[in-house]
C-alpha positions in Angstrom: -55.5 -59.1 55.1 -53.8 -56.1 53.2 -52.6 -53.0 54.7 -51.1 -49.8 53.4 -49.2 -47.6 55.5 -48.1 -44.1 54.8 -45.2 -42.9 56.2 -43.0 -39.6 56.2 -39.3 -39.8 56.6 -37.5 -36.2 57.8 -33.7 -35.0 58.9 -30.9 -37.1 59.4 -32.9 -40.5 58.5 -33.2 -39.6 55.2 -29.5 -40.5 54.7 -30.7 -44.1 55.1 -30.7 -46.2 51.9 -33.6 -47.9 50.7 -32.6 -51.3 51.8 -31.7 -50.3 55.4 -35.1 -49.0 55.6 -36.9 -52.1 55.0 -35.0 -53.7 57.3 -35.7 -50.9 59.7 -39.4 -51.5 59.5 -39.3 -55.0 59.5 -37.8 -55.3 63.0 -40.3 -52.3 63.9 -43.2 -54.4 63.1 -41.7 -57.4 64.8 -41.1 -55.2 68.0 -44.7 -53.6 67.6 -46.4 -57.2 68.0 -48.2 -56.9 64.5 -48.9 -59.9 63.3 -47.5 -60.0 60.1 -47.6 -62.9 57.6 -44.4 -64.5 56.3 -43.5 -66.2 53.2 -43.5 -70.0 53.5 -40.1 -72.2 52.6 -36.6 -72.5 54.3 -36.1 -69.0 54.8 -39.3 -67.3 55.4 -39.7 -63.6 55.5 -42.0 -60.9 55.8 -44.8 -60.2 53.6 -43.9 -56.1 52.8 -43.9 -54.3 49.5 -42.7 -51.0 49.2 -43.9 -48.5 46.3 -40.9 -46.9 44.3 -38.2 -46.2 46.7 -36.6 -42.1 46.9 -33.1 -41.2 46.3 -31.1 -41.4 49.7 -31.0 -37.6 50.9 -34.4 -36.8 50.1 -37.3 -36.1 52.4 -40.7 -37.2 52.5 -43.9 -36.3 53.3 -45.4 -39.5 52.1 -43.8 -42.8 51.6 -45.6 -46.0 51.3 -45.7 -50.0 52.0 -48.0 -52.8 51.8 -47.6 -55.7 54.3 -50.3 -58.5 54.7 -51.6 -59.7 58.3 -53.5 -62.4 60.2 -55.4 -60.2 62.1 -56.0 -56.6 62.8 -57.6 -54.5 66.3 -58.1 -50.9 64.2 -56.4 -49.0 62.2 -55.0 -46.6 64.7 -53.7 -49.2 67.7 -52.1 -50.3 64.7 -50.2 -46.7 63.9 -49.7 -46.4 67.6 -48.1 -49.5 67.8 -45.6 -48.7 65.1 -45.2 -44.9 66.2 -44.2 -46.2 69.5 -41.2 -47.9 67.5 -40.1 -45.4 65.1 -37.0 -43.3 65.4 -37.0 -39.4 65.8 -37.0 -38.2 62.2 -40.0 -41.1 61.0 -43.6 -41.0 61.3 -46.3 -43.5 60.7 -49.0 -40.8 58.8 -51.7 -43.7 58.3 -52.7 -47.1 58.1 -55.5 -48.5 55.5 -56.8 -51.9 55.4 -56.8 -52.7 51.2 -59.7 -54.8 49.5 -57.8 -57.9 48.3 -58.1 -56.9 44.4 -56.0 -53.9 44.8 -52.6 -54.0 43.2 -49.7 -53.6 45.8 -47.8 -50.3 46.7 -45.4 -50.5 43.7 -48.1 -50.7 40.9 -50.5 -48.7 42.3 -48.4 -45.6 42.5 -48.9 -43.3 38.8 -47.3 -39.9 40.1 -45.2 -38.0 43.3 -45.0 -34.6 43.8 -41.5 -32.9 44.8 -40.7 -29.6 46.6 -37.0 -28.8 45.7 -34.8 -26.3 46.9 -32.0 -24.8 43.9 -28.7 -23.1 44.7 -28.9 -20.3 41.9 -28.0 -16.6 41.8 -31.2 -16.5 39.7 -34.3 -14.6 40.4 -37.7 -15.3 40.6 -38.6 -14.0 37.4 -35.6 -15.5 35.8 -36.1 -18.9 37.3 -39.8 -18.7 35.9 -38.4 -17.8 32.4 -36.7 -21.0 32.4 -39.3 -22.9 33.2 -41.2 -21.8 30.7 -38.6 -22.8 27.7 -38.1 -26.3 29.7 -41.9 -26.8 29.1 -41.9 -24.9 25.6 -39.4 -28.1 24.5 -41.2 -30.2 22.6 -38.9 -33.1 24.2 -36.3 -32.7 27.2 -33.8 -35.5 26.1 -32.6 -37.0 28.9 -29.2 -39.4 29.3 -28.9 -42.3 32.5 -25.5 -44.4 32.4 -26.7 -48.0 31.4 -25.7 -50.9 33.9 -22.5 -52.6 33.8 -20.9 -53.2 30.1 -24.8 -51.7 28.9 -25.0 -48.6 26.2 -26.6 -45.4 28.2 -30.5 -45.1 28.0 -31.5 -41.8 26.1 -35.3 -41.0 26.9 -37.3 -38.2 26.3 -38.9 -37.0 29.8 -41.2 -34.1 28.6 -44.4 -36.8 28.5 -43.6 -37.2 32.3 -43.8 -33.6 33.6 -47.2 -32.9 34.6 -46.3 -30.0 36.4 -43.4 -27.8 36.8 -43.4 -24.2 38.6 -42.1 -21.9 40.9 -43.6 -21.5 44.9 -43.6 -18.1 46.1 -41.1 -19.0 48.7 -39.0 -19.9 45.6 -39.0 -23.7 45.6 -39.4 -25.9 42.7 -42.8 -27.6 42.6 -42.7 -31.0 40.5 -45.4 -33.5 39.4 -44.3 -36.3 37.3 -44.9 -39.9 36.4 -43.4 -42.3 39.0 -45.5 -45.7 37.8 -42.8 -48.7 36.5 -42.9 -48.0 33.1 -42.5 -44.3 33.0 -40.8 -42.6 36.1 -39.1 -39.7 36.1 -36.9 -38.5 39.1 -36.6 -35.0 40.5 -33.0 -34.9 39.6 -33.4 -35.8 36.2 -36.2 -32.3 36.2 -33.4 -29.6 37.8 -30.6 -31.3 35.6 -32.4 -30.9 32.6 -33.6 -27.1 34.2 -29.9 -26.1 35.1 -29.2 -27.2 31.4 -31.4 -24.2 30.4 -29.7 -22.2 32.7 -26.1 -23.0 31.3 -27.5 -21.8 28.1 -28.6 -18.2 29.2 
């Protein structure tokens, strides 16, 4: 049986890196008494799958994980159960039994949404100016260093902004593309928006 659990991730935790947190939930649902099902072969492990990990640093208001089990009591005993394990700073937000067709946490995620904070002298109106020629662009050309001994990757990002604007407590809100194919992190956005601002 599938689950899906939704989870938020706040202060000082969010310094941990993506593989620490799998480990970190792993012995959590061993400690909760879940029974979870493991891979078969000399070294089983686990059956978890997480969707597209965030950048160490960042907070969350909803992170997410599939893991298969034997057997479940409700959805609920089950976020109790792991709520009584978590550290200060994580929360289990909800738990969701899955219909076996659906694809697991990683391809079923298409977009995330991102609050962001900038360190600007700028004002509201003049960070909302910039916004408006970042979205004007026809294409926002943007450069990642390739892997080792690899040429740098050179994409256009525009396609992946579905929404960019300012909150009226002056934080950055963000939707983009976060499937396989086509994501687009937040950092990639406010570099790409600071590059606007270097130019005024």
């Amino acid at each position: 049986m599938k689950l899906r659990v939704k989870f938020s991730k706040k202060g000082p935790l969010r310094f941990i890196g993506h593989l620490d947190i799998m480990r970190y939930f792993q012995k959590a649902i061993k400690r909760s008494g879940i029974p979870i099902c493991y891979t078969t072969g000399f070294s089983p492990h686990q059956i978890m799958s997480f969707a597209a990990p965030l950048g160490v640093g960042v907070e969350s208001e909803g992170e997410y994980f599939d893991i298969e089990v034997e057997s479940v009591t409700t959805e609920q005993q089950m976020m109790d159960s792991l709520n009584a394990q978590m550290a200060e700073g994580i929360v289990i937000e909800g738990i969701r039994i899955l219909p076996d067709h659906i694809k697991n946490a990683m391809a079923s995620i298409q977009a995330a949404s991102y609050y962001v904070s900038l360190h600007t002298n700028k004002n509201a109106d003049e960070l909302k100016l910039m916004i408006e020629k970042l979205l004007a662009q026809e294409e926002i050309i943007y450069t990642t260093e390739g892997k080792k001994g690899k040429e740098p990757i050179v994409r256009d990002i525009r396609p992946s902004i579905y929404e960019l604007f300012l909150c009226d407590d002056n934080r950055l809100y963000m939707l983009v593309d976060a499937s396989s194919a086509a994501n687009v992190k937040p950092s990639a956005v406010v570099e790409s928006l600071y590059r606007i601002f270097d130019e005024n």
